[in-house]
C-alpha positions as CSV (number, residue, x, y, z in Angstrom):
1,X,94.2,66.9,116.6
2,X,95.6,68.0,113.6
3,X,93.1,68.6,111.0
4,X,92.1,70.6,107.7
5,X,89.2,71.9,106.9
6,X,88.1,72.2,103.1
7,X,84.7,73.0,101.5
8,X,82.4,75.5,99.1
9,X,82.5,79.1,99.7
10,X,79.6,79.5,101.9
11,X,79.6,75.7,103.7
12,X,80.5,77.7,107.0
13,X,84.1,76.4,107.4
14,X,85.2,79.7,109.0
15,X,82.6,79.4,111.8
16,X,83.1,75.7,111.8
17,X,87.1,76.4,112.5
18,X,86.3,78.4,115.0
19,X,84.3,76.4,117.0
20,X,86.3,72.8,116.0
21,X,89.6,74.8,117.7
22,X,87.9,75.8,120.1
23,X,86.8,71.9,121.4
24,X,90.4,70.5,120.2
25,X,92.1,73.6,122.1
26,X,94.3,74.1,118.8
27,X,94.9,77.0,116.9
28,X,92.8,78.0,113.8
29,X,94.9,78.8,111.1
30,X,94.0,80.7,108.1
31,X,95.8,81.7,105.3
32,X,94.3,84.9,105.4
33,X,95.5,86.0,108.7
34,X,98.6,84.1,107.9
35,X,99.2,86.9,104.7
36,X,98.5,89.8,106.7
37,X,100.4,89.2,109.9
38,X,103.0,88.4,107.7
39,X,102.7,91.6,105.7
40,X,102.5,93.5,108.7
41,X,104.9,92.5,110.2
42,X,107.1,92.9,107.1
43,X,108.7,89.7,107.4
44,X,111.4,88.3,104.7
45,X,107.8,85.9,103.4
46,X,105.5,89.1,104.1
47,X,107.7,91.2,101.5
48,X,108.0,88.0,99.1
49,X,104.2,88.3,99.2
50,X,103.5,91.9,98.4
51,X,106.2,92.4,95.5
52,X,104.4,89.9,93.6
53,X,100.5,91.7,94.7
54,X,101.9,94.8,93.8
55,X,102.4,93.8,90.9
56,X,99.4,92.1,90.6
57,X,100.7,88.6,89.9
58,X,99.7,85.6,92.4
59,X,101.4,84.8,95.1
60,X,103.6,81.8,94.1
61,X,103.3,78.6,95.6
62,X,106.7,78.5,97.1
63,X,106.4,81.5,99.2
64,X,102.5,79.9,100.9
65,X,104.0,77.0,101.6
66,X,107.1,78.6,103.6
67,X,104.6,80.7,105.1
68,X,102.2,78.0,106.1
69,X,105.6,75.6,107.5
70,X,106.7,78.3,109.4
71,X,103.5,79.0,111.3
72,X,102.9,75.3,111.8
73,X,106.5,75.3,113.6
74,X,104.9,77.8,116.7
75,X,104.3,76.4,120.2
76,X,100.8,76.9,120.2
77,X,100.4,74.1,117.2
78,X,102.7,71.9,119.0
79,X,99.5,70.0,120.0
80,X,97.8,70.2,116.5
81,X,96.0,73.0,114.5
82,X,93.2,73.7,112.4
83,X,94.2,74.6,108.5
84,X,91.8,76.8,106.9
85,X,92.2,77.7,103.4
86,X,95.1,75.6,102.6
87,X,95.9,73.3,100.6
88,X,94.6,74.9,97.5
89,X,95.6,72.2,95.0
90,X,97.7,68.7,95.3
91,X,101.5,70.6,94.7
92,X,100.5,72.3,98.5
93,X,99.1,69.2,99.6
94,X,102.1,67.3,98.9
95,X,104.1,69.6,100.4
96,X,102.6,69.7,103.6
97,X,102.4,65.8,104.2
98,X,106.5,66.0,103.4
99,X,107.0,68.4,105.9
100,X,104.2,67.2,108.5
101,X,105.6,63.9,107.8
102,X,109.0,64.8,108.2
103,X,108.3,66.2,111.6
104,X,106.5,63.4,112.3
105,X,103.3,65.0,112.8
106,X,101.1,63.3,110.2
107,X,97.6,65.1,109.3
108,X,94.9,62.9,111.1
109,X,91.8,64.3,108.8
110,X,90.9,66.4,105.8
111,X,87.4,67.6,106.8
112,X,84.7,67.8,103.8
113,X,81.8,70.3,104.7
114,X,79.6,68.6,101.9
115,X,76.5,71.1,100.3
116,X,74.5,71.4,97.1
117,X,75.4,73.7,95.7
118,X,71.4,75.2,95.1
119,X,71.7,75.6,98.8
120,X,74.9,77.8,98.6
121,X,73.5,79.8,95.8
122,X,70.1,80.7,98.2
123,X,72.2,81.4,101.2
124,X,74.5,83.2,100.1
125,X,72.4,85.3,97.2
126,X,70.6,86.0,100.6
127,X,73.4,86.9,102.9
128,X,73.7,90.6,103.8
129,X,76.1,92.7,104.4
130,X,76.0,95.5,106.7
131,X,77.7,99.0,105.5
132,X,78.8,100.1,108.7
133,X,80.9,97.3,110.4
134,X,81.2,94.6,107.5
135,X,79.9,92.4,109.7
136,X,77.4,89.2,107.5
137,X,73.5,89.8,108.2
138,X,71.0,86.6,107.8
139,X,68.3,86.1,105.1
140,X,65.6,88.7,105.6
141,X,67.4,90.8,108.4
142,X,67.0,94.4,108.8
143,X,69.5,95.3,111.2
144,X,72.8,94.5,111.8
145,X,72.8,91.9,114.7
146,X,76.8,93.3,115.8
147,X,76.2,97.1,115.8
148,X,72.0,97.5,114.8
149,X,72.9,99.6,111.7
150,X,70.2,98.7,109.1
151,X,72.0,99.6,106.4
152,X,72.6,96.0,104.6
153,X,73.6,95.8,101.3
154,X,74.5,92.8,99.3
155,X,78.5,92.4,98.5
156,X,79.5,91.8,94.6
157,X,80.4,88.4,95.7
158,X,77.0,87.0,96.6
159,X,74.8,88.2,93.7
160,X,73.9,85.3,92.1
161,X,75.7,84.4,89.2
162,X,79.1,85.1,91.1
163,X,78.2,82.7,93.5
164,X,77.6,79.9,90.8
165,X,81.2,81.3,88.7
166,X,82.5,81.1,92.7
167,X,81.5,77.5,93.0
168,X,82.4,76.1,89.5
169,X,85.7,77.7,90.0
170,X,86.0,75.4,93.6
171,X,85.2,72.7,91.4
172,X,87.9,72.4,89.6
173,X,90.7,73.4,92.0
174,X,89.4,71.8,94.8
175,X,88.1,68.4,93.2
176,X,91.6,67.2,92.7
177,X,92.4,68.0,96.9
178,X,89.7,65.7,97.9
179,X,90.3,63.2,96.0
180,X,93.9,63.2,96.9
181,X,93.2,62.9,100.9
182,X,90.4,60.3,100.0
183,X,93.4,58.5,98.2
184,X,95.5,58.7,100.9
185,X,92.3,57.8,103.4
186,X,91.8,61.2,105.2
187,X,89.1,62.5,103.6
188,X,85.6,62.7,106.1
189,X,83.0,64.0,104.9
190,X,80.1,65.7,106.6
191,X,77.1,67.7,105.5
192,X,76.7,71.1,106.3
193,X,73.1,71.7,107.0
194,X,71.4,72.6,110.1
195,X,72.6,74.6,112.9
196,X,75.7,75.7,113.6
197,X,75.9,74.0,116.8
198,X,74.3,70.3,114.6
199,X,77.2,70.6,112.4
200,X,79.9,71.1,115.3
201,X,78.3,68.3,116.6
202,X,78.2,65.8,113.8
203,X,81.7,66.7,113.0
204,X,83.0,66.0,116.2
205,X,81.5,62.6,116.5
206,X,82.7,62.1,113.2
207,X,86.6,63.2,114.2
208,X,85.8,61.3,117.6
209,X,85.9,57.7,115.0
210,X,89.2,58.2,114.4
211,X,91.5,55.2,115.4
């Protein structure tokens, strides 16, 4: 299966990813964990990457999508992958169908975790944070459920009026990315209510119609 995942900060995609890879025995890639193992490693992309954040400029295009390509190239996404975080806008998306075309590895599915966005501001203006591990509390805990600290504080991030900027932002970079995989008829949408398990489960049935 070769899949990516795309959807509004707080739709669950990381736990989602997790769990998809998991049943599709495929890796879960992240650009996230792509930048740092790259920066820790201090590869030739890792150093590209940090002379433009230390100098407080955006990582360009050029060097993600290099990153991204070369990662896709290991043994263990021989078999497919899970993309999480990428593409960010159509220039990336392009890219990536050239080169998974090219291979001859086409993407099977962009995967839209659909929610309202009232429901993302009251989850996540209720998420918590706990001080001690950094680990994400649920709505009205008061302990840490990873290391039973209570300290739980609530991250910059999740107040809510950066929640709503967070979301309009998504908008309008991430409007144009679905609309281009429903173009090129890869776009499946699901919505990302219920459990966690309800959601695995609807989008597997959903990824299970696939011809």
């Amino acid at each position: 299966m070769r899949l990516l995942l795309v959807g509004p900060p707080g739709a669950g995609k990381g736990t989602q990813a997790q769990f998809l890879a998991a049943h599709y025995s495929i890796p879960h890639i992240s650009t996230g964990d792509i930048f740092r193992a790259n920066l820790k490693a201090g590869t030739d992309l890792g150093n590209q990457a940090k002379a433009f954040m230390d100098r407080g400029e955006l990582v360009p295009d050029s060097v993600t999508n290099e990153m991204i390509k070369d990662r896709l190239t290991h043994d263990d996404a021989a078999n497919g992958f899970l993309l999480d975080g990428y593409p960010r806008n159509v220039a990336q998306a392009e890219v990536l169908r050239t080169f998974l075309v090219e291979r001859d590895t086409p993407l099977q599915a962009a995967l839209e975790l659909s929610i309202a966005p009232d429901e993302i501001i009251k989850r996540l203006s209720s998420r918590r944070t706990c001080r001690a591990c950094g680990a994400s509390a649920a709505a009205g805990a008061t302990s840490c459920s990873s290391c039973n600290e209570t300290d739980l504080y609530q991250r910059e991030d999740d107040k809510e009026e950066v929640v709503a900027r967070r979301l309009e932002v998504y908008q309008e970079q991430t409007a144009p990315i679905i609309a281009f995989y429903r173009s090129e008829g890869l776009l499946i949408t699901i919505p990302a209510v219920g459990t966690v398990a309800e959601i695995t489960e609807h989008a597997i049935a959903a990824l299970g119609q696939l011809s």
